[in-house]
LUMSEPA-220958 format. One line per 5 residues: number of its first residue (from 0); their letters; for each residue x, y, z of N, C-alpha, C. Coordinates in steps of 0.1 Angstrom, whole numbers, plus 5000, padded with zeros to 4 digits. Example, Ala and Ser with C-alpha at 12.3 -4.5 7.8 and 13.67 -1.06 7.14 Angstrom:
0 = AS = 5132:4943:5078:5123:4955:5078:5132:4967:5078; 5128:4978:5071:5137:4989:5071:5129:5000:5079
END
This chain:
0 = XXXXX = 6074:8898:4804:6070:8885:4800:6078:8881:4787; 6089:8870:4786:6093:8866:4775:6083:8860:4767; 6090:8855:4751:6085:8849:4742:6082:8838:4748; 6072:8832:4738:6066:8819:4740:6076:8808:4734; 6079:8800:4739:6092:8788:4736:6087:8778:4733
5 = XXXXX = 6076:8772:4736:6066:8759:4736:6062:8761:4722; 6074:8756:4713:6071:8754:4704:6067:8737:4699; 6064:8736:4685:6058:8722:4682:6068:8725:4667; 6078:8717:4665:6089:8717:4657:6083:8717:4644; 6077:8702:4644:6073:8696:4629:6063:8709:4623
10 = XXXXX = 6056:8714:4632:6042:8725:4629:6056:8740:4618; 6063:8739:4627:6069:8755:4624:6081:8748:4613; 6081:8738:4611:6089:8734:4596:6080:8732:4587; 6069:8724:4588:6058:8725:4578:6055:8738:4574; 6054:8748:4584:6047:8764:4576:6060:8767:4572
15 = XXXXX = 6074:8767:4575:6084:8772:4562:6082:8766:4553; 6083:8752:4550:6083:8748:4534:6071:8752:4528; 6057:8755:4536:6050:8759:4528:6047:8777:4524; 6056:8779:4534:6063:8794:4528:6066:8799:4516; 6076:8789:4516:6088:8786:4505:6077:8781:4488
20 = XXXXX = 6072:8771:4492:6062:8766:4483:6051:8778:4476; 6049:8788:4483:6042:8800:4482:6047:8806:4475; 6062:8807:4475:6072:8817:4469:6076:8812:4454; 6074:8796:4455:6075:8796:4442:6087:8783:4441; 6093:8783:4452:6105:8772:4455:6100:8759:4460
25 = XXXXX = 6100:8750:4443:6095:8734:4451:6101:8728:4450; 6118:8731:4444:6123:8717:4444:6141:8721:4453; 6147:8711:4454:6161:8721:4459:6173:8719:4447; 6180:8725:4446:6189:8732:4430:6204:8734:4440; 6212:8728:4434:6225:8734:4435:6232:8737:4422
30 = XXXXX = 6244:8741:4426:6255:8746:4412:6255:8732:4404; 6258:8720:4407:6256:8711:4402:6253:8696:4407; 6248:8690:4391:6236:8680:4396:6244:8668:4408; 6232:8663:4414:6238:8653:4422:6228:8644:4420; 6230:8626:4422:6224:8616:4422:6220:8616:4436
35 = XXXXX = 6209:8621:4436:6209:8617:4454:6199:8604:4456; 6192:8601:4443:6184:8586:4445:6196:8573:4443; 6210:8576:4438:6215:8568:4433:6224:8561:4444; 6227:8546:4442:6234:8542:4455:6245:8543:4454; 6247:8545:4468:6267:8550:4475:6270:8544:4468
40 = XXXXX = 6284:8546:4462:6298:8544:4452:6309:8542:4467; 6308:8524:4471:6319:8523:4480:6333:8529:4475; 6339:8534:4482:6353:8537:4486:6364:8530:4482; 6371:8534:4477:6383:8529:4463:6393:8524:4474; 6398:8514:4474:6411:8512:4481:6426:8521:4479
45 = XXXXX = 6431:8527:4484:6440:8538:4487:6454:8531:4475; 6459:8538:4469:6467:8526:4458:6482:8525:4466; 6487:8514:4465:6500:8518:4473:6508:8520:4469; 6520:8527:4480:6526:8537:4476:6540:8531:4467; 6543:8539:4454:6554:8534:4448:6571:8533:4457
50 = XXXXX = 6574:8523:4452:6589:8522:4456:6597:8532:4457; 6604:8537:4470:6614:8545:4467:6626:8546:4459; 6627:8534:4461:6641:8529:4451:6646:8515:4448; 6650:8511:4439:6654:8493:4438:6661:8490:4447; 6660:8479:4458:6665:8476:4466:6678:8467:4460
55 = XXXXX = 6692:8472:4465:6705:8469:4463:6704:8455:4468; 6711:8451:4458:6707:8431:4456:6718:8428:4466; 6718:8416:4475:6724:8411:4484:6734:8398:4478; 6734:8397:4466:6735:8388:4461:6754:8388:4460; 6761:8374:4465:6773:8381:4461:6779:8379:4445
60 = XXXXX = 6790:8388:4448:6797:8389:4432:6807:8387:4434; 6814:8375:4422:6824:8369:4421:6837:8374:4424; 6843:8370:4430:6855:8369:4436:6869:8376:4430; 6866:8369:4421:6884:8364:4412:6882:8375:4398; 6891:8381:4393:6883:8389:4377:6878:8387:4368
65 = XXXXX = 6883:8368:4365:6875:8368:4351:6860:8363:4352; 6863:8361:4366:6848:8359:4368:6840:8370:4368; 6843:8379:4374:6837:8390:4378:6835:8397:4363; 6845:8394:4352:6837:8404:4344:6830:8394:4336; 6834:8380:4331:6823:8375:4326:6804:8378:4332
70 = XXXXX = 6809:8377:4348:6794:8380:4351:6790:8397:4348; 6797:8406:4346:6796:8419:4345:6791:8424:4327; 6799:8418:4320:6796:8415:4309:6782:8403:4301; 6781:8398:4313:6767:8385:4310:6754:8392:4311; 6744:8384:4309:6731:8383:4310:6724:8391:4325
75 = XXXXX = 6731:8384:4335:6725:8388:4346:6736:8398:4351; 6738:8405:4348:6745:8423:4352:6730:8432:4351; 6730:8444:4359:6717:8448:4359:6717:8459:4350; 6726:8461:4338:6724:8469:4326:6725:8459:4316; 6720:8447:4317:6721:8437:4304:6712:8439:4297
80 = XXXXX = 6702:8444:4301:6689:8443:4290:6686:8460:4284; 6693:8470:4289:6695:8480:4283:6701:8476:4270; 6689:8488:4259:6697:8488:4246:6709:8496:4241; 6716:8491:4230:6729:8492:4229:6742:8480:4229; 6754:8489:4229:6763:8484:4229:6770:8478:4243
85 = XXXXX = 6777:8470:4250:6782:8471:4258:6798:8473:4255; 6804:8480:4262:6816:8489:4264:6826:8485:4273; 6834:8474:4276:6838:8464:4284:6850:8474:4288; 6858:8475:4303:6867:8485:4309:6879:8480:4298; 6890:8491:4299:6901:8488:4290:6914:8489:4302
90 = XXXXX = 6922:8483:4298:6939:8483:4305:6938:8469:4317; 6946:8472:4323:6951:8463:4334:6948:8464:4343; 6940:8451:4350:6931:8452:4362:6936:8456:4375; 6951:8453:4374:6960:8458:4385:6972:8467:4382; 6966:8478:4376:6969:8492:4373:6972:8495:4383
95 = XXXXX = 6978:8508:4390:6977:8516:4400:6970:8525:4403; 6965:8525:4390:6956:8538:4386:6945:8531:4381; 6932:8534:4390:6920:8534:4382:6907:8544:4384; 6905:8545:4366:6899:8557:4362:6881:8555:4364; 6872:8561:4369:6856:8556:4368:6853:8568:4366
100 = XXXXX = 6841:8565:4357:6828:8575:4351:6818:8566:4351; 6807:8571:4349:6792:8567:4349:6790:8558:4335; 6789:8563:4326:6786:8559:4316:6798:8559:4300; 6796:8551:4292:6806:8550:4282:6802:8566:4274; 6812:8567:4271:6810:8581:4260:6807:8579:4242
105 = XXXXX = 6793:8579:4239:6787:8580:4227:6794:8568:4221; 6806:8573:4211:6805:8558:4204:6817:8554:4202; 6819:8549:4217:6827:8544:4225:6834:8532:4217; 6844:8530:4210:6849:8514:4208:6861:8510:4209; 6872:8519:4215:6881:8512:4221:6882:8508:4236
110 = XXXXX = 6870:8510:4243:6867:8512:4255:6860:8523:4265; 6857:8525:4273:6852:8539:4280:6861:8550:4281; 6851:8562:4280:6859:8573:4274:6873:8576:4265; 6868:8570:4252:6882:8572:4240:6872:8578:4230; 6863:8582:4229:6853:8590:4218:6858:8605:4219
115 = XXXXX = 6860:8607:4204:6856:8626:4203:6867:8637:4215; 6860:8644:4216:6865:8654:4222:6866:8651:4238; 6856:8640:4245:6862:8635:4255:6870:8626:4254; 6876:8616:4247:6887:8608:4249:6900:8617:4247; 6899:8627:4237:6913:8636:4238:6916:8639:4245
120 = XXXXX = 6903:8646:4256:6906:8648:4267:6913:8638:4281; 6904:8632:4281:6911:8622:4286:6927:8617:4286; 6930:8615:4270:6944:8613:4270:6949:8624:4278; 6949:8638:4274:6957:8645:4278:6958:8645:4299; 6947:8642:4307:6950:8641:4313:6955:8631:4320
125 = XXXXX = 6956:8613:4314:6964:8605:4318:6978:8611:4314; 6981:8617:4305:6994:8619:4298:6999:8630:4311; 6991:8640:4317:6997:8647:4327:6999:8642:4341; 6992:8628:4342:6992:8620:4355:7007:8615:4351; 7011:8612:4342:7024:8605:4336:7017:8592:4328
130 = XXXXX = 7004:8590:4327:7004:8570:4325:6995:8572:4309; 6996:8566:4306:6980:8562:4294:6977:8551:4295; 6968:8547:4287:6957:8540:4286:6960:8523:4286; 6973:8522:4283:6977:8511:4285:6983:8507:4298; 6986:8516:4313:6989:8518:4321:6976:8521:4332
135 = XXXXX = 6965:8522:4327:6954:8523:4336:6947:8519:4330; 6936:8516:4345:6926:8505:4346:6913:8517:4341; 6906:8518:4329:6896:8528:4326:6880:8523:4328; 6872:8519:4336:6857:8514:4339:6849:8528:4339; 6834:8520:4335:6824:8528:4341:6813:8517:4349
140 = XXXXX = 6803:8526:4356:6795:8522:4365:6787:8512:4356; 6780:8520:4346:6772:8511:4331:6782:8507:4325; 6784:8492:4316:6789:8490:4310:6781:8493:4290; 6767:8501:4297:6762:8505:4283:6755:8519:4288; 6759:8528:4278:6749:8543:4279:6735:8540:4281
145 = XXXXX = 6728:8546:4291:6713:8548:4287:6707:8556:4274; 6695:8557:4270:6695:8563:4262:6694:8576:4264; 6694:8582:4274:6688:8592:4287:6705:8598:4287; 6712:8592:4286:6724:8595:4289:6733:8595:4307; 6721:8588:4310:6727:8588:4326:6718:8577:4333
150 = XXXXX = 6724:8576:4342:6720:8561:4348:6709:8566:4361; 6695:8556:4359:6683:8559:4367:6686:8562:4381; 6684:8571:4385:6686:8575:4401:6688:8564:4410; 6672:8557:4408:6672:8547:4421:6677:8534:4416; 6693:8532:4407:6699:8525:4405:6714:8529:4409
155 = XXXXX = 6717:8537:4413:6728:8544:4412:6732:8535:4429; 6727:8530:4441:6728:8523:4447:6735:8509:4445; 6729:8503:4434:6733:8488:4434:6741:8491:4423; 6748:8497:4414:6759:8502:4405:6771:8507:4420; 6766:8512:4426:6778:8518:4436:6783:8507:4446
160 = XXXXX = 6770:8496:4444:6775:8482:4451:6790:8475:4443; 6784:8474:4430:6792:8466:4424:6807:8476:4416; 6807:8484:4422:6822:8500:4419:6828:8491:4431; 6824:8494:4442:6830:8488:4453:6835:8477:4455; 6824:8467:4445:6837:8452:4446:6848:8453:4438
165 = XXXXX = 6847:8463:4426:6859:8464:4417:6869:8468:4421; 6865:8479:4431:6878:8486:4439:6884:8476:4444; 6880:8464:4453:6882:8458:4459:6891:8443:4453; 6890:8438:4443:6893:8428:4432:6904:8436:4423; 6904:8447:4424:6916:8455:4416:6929:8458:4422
170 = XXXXX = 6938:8461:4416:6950:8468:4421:6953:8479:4422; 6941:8489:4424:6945:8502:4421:6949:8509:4438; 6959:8514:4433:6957:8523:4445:6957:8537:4445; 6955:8539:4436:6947:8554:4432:6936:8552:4423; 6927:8564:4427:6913:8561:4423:6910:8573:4418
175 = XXXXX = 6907:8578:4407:6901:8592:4400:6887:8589:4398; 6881:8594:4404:6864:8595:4398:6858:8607:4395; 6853:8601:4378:6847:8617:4374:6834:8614:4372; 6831:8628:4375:6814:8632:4377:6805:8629:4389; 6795:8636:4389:6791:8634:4405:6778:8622:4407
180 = XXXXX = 6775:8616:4393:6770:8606:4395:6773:8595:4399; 6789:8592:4394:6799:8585:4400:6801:8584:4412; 6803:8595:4422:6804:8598:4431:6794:8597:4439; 6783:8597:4438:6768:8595:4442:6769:8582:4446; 6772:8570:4435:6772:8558:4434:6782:8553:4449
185 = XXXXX = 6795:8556:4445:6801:8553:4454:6799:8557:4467; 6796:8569:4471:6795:8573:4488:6781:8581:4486; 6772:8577:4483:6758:8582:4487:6760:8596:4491; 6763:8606:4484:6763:8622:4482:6760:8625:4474; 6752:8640:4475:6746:8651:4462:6751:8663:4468
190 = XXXXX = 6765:8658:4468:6771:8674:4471:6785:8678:4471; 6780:8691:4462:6795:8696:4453:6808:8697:4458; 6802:8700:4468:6814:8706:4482:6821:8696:4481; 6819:8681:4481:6828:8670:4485:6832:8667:4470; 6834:8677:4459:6845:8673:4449:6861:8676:4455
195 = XXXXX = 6867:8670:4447:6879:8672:4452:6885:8670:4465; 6881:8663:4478:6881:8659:4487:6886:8645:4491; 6901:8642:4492:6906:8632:4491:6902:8623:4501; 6900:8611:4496:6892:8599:4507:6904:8584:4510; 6905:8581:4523:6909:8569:4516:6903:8555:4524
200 = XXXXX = 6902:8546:4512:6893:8534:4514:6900:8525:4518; 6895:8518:4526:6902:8507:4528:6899:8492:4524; 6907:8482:4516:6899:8471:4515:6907:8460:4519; 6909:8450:4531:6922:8444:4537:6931:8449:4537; 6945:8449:4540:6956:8453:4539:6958:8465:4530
205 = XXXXX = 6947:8466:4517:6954:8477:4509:6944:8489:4512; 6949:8501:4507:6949:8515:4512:6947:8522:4500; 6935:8522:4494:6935:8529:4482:6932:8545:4486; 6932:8554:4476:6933:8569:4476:6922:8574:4466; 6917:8582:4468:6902:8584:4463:6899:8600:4463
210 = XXXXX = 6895:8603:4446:6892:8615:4446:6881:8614:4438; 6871:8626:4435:6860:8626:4424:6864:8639:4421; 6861:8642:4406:6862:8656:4401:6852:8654:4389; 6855:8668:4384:6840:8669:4370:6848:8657:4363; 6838:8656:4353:6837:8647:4342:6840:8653:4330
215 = XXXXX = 6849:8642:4323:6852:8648:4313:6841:8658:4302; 6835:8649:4296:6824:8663:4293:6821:8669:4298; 6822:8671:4307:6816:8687:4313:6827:8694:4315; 6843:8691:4318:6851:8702:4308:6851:8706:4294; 6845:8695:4288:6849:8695:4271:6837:8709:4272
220 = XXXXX = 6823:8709:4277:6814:8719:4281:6814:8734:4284; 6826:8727:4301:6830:8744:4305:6849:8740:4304; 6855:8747:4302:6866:8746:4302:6873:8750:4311; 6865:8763:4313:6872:8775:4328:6876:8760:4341; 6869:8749:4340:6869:8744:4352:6884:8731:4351
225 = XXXXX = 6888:8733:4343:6904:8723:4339:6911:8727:4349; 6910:8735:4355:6922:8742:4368:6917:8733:4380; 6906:8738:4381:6896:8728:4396:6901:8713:4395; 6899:8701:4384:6906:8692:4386:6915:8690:4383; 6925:8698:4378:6942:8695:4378:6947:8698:4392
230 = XXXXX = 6940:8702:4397:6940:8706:4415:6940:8694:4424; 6925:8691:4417:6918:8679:4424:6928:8660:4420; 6936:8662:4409:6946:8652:4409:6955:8654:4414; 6962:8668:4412:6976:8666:4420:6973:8663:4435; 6961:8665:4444:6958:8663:4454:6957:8646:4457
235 = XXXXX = 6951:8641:4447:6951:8625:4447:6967:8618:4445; 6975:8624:4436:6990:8619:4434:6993:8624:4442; 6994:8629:4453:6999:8631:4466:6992:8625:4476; 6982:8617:4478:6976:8611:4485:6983:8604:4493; 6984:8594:4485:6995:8582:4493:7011:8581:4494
240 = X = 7018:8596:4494:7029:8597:4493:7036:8600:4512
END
């Protein structure tokens, strides 16, 4: 004969708590306190989610150069309101040669990259291209240093928009780009492998030639790597031959 199962619930919960009550336990305790007379705390709205990145402006840019750099040089360029100096490109817009880097070098005033130990540099390698500074077109992406020293990630988009109209409004048909932020800008890559990898652009009729290598400071930095881009130019002076 089994157990008896006809139980009466409320009966056999009453004699535990009054078990329990016997034992000495009358109230209920956790690790810590809780409001349980206090009323629900409705549910926070979820915050949304931040921007991945500044959306590259649609907006067009002037045509012709002196337009293009008055607007580049104006108010509404999207490093105008960055503090500092601005650093306006130096040489001739229809160079054959044009030089880009990210940002001006420290304290920059005959133009982008002529400061210190990277403009020496510099010279010396226009001087081994055969040209100097009066013979090439020398720009950067900022026409002013961040304080940061490099330009905000999720801007490096709409900077690589407006590289591209320069290529485009210029006469270059060779193109050196140093550093990989530069390069970032221009073809949306984070990767090393595509230094020194000759590209060529097309914009109407003309056929520019396109390379990226380190940046001058970061030879002035490592030195061992002067071989890598004297590699990576002679590969670009041979480009369009």
């Amino acid at each position: 004969m089994g157990a008896d199962t006809d139980h009466r619930w409320h009966d056999v919960a009453a004699s535990a708590l009054e078990w329990w009550a016997d034992a000495g336990v009358d109230q209920l305790v956790e690790e810590t306190a809780g409001g349980w007379i206090a009323p629900p705390v409705p549910a926070m709205a979820a915050a949304p989610a931040a921007p991945s990145a500044i959306p590259v402006s649609d907006s067009p840019l002037p045509g012709d150069w002196a337009s293009y750099i008055a607007w580049r040089l104006g108010p509404d360029a999207p490093d105008a309101a960055w503090p500092g100096r601005v650093v306006p490109p130096s040489g001739p817009v229809d160079a054959e040669w044009l030089i880009l880097s990210d940002v001006p070098e420290g304290e920059d005033v005959d133009g982008p990259l002529s400061s210190g130990a990277v403009g020496r540099l510099t010279d010396n390698i226009l001087a081994a291209i055969g040209i100097d500074r009066a013979t090439a077109h020398i720009a950067t992406l900022a026409v002013k240093a961040p304080a940061t020293g490099q330009i905000p990630a999720e801007q490096l988009p709409e900077f690589g928009r407006i590289a591209h109209h320069l290529l485009a409004i210029s006469g270059a048909r060779r193109v050196l780009v140093f550093g990989q932020a530069t390069s970032r800008a221009l073809f949306g890559i984070n990767d090393r492998a595509e230094r020194g990898r000759l590209r060529a652009v097309n914009h109407d009729a003309r056929k520019l030639a396109v390379v990226a290598t380190h940046a001058p400071r970061f030879m002035v930095e490592r030195p061992r790597v002067k071989g890598e881009v004297w590699r990576d130019i002679q590969s670009l002076m041979r480009g369009l031959q």
